[in-house]
N, C-alpha and C positions, 0 to 999 in steps of 0.2 A: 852656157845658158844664161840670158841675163833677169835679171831680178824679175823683172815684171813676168819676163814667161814662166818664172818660178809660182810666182805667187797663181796666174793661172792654171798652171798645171797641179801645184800643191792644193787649191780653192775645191776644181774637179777632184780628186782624187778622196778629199777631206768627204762632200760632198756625196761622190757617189759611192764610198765606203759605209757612209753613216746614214743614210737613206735607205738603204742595203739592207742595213742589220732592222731600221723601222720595218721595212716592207716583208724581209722574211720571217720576222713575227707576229704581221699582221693577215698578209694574202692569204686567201685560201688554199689549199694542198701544198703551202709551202713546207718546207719540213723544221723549219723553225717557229711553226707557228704554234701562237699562246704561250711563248717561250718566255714573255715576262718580261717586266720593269727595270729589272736587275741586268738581264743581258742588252736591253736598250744599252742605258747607263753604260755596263763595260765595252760593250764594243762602240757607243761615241769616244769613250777616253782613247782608247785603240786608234780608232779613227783619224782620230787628230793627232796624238801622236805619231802617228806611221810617215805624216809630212811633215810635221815638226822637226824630223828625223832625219828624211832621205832629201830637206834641201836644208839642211843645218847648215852651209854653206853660206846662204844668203840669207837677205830680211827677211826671213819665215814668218809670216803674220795671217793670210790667209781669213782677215778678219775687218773688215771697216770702221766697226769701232775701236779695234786694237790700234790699228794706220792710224784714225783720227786723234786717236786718244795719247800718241805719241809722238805726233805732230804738234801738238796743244803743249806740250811739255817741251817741247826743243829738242826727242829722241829722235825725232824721225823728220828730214828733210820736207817742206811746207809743200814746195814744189813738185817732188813725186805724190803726193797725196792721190789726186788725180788719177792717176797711168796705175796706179796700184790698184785702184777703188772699180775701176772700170774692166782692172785683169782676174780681180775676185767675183763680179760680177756674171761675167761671163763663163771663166769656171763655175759659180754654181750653178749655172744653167747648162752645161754641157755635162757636170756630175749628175744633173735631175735626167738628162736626156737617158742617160747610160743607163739608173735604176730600171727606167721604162723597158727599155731592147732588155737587159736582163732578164726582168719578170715578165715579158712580156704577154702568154699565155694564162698567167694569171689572175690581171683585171677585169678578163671577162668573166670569171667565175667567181668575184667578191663584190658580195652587192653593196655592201656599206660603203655610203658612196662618202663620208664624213672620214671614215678609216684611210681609203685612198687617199685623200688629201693628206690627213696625220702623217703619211708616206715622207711627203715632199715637202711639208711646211707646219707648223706649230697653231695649235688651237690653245684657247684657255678651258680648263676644268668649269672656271665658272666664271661666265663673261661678264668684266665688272670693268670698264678700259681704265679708268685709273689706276685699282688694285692691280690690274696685269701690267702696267706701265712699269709701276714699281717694282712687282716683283722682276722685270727684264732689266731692269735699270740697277736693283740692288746685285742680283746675280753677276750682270757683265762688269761692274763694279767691281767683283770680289774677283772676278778672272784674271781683267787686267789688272789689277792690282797686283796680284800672285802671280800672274806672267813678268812682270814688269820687276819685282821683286826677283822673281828666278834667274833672272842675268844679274843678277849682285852676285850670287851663289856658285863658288867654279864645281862643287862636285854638280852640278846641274848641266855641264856642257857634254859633247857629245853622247855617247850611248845613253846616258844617265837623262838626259833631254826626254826622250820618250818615256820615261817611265814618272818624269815625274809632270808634265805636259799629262800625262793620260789620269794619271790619279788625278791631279787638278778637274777635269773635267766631268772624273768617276765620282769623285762627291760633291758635286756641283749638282749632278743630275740626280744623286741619293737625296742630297739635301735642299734644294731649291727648285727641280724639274717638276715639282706635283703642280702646281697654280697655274703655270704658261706652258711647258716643255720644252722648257730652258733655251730661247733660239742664241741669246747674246750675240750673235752674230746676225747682220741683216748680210748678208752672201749665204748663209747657212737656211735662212727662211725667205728672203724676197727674193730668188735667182730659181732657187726648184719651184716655188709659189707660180713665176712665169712660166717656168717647164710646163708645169702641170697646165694652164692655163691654156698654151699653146698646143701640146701634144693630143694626139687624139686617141685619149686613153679609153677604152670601153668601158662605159656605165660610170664617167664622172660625174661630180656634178658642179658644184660652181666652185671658185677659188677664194673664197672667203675675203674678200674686198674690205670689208668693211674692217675688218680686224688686223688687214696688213701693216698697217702703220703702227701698232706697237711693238713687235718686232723689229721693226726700224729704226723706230725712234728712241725707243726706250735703251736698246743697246748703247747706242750714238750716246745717247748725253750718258749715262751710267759706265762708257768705255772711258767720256773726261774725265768724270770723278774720281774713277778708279785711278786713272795716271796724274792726277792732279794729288790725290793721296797721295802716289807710290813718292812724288817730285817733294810733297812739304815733310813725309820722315825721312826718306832717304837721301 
């Protein structure tokens, strides 16, 4: 398998795991539902771990601001940037597609049509775009950071990879998910954002437009920081 169909396959997977665990706490008669903040949280860490894991093999990044952010420091070849950015992409749009067929019976029986989207892409608590900028920008900041740190680390390689990849993530979302709902990743928020946009999901309603760009952007410059830190201590 080469890198780039990693990062696509690991992107879906990350993707339509973690959109999963949104929708079966939100739909209606799902049997996870009203299950709560806490199992959000642990099954994104899960989530992301689980391909963190089964392509440890390869650049497992899975993330555009992570790609970028390690491209800016000299980790990550300038070159692939690109083929990578484009293979996350379109994984998280095939991971959104999947949530859909999944639950599919579902969306017609849940009216909140603001929930549905919560499914597939990140709202703010309380929409203030600079505040939310920041808080996407400090978050994915402190990820790659902590990513980027974890390869100093050798008890962090293999098996030990997932466990400490998913706690990374598990208080990330205890700790900084209340204001945005943590996207730090534009594959994780702009790729289902198009799913959702494009699929004809029963009783949607729009894809929140207006609001996509922080999720995008704010990851992106908060993924340099982060690896610009990780480069001036390390």
């Amino acid at each position: 398998m080469s890198h780039v169909l990693a990062e696509f396959v690991g992107t879906a997977l990350l993707v339509y795991l973690g959109d999963s665990i949104c929708a079966n706490c939100t739909l209606n008669k799902s049997k996870g539902q009203n299950a709560g903040w806490i199992v959000i949280a642990a099954g994104w860490g899960i989530a992301v771990g689980v391909p963190a894991y089964l392509f440890s093999n390869f650049s497992n990044q899975f993330n555009p601001a992570l790609t970028i952010g390690l491209a800016v420091i000299g980790k990550f070849p300038a070159d692939q940037v690109l083929g990578y950015i484009i293979a996350q992409m379109l994984g998280g749009i095939v991971g959104g597609v999947l949530v859909w067929l999944t639950y599919l019976p579902h969306w017609a029986i849940t009216e909140d049509k603001a929930a549905k989207l919560g499914i597939f892409c990140t709202a703010p608590a309380i929409r203030n775009y600079p505040a939310n900028f920041l808080t996407e920008f400090l978050a994915t900041a402190t990820l790659v950071f902590s990513l980027a740190a974890m390869g100093t680390v050798k008890t962090a390689d293999g098996m030990g990879a997932i466990f400490v990849v998913s706690a990374i993530i598990f208080v990330l979302g205890c700790a900084l998910g209340g204001p945005t709902g943590y996207a730090m990743n534009p594959a994780r928020d702009l790729s289902p954002r198009i799913a959702h946009a494009i699929l004809p999901i029963a009783g949607k309603g729009d894809s929140d437009w207006a609001y996509a760009w922080v999720p995008v952007f704010g990851p992106i410059a908060g993924g340099i920081a982060g690896a610009l830190l990780f480069a001036a201590l390390f």
